[in-house]
N, C-alpha and C positions, 0 to 999 in steps of 0.2 A: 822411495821417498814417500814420507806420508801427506796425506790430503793437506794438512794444514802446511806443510813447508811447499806444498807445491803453491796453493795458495799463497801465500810471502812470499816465495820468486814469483808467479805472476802482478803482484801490485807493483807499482810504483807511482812518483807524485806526478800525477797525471800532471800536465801543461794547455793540452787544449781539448777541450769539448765538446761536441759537437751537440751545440744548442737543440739541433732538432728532436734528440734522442729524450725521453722522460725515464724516472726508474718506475718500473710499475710499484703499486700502494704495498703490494703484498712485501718483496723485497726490501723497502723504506721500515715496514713494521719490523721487520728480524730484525733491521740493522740498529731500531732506535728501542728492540728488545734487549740486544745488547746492552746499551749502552745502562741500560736500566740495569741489568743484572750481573752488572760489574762491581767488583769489591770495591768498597772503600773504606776508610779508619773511622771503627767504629760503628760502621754502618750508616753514617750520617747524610751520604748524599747530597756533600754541601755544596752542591751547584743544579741548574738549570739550563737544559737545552733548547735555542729556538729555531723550528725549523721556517727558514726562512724562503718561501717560492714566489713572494710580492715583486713583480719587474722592477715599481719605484723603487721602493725601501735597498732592493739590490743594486741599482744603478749607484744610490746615496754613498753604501758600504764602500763599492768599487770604488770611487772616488776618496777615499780616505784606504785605501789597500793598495795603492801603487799603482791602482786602473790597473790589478792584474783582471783578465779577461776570467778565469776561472769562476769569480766572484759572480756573475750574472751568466756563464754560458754553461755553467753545471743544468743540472736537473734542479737540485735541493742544496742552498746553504743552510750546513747547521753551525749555531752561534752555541760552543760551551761559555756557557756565565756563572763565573764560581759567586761564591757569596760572600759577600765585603767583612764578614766578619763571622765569627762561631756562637751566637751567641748562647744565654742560657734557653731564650723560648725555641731558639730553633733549637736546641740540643734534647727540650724537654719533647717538643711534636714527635720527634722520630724516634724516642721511649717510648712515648705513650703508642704509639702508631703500634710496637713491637709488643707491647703490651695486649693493643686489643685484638690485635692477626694471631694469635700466639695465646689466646685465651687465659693467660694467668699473670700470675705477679712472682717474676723470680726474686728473692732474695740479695743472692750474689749479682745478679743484674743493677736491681735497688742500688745497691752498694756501690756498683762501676757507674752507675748516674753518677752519683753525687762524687767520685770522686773525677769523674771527667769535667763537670759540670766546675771543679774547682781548677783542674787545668787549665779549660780554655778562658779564664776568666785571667788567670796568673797571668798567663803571656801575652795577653793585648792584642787591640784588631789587627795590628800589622802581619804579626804570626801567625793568627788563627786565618786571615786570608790568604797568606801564601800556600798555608797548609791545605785547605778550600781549593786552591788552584792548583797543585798536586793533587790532590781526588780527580780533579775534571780531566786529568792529562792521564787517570789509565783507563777513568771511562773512553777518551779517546781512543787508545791501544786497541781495546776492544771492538771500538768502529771499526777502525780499519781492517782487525780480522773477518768481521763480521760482512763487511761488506767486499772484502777479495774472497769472501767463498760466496760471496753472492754474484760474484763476476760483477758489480759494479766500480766504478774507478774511482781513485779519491785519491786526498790533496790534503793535508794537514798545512795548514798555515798561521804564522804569527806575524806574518808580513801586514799588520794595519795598524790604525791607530786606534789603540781603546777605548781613549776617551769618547772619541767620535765617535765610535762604535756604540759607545755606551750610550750616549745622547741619542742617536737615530733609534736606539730601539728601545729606551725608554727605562735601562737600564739601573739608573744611579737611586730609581722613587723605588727602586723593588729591592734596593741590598745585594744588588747584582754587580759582578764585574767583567768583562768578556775577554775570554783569556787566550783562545785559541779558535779558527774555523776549519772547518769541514766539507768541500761540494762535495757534493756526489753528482753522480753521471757517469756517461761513458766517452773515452776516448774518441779523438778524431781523428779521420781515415787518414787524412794528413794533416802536415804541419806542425804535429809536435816530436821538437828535437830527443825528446830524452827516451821516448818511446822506443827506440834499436838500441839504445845502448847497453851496455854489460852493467848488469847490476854489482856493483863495485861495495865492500865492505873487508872492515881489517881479519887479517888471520886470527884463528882462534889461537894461540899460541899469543898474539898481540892482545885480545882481548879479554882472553878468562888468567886467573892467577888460582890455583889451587894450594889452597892451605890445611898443611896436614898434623 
């Protein structure tokens, strides 16, 4: 079996954490290297990560997340915050950004500006923010691989409420919306139920369909 499937059968959504534990810094950087060096449409990058280790600020979140424990007894919540909308200035920074890393002015590039730049314009914020919150959910994917070959344990959750969410962290003045969270940490010696059990998924026969 390779390193990486061994890593995916080792994760699972952690349940309880054992507060005492921290991730060291080095571990945290890979994991939020990932998260940076993951694809998205277009290259746009239309959302922002906050790493959240403030007691108050987490206390707040927990209380709008179902008081799951996860939420404050991790190491590090991270808050993906996609972006309320696509617009043209932000379509235009992450151009020019490609632009100046990239020392030149392509053409065909030029070209896919302007016609993306009339895309997201056609379909209106509702579209261009769901589309926004799909980019943050494979930066996600990527966390979680990044951080089961880091051996730390993690929790993908949509179990809160956004709004709230968005409020406590300041979200709504920045074109922000919070779409998904992430602790990180490590497992606790006991007490969490799901830690023994069989990691349960459909047969491949139920879930690929081959078309020839």
């Amino acid at each position: 079996m390779s390193d990486l499937l061994q890593d995916m059968n080792w994760r699972y959504a952690t349940k309880k954490y054992d507060a005492a534990k921290v991730v060291p810094a080095e571990k945290l950087e890979r994991i939020l290297e990932a998260i940076r060096l993951a694809p998205t449409s277009s290259g746009l990058q239309p959302f922002e990560v906050l790493v959240v280790t403030n007691p108050g600020v987490r206390e707040r979140i927990k209380a709008v997340a179902w008081n799951q424990a996860q939420v404050t007894d991790s190491s590090h919540l991270l808050v993906f915050a996609a972006w309320d909308d696509i617009t043209a200035e932000r379509v235009n920074q992450m151009f020019d950004l490609v632009n100046r890393q990239r020392g030149t002015v392509n053409e065909g590039w030029e070209a896919y500006r302007q016609q993306l730049l009339g895309i997201v314009a056609a379909r209106g914020t509702q579209v261009n923010a769901q589309s926004a919150a799909r980019q943050a959910y494979i930066a996600l994917g990527f966390a979680l691989l990044a951080a089961a070959a880091e051996r730390v344990d993690s929790t993908p959750m949509e179990g809160f409420d956004p709004d709230a969410v968005d409020d406590i962290l300041g979200l709504k003045s920045r074109g922000l919306r919070s779409v998904v969270m992430l602790p990180l940490g490590y497992r606790a010696g006991e007490g969490d139920w799901l830690v023994d059990l069989v990691k349960v998924r459909r047969a491949k026969a139920d879930l690929f369909v081959e078309v020839k």
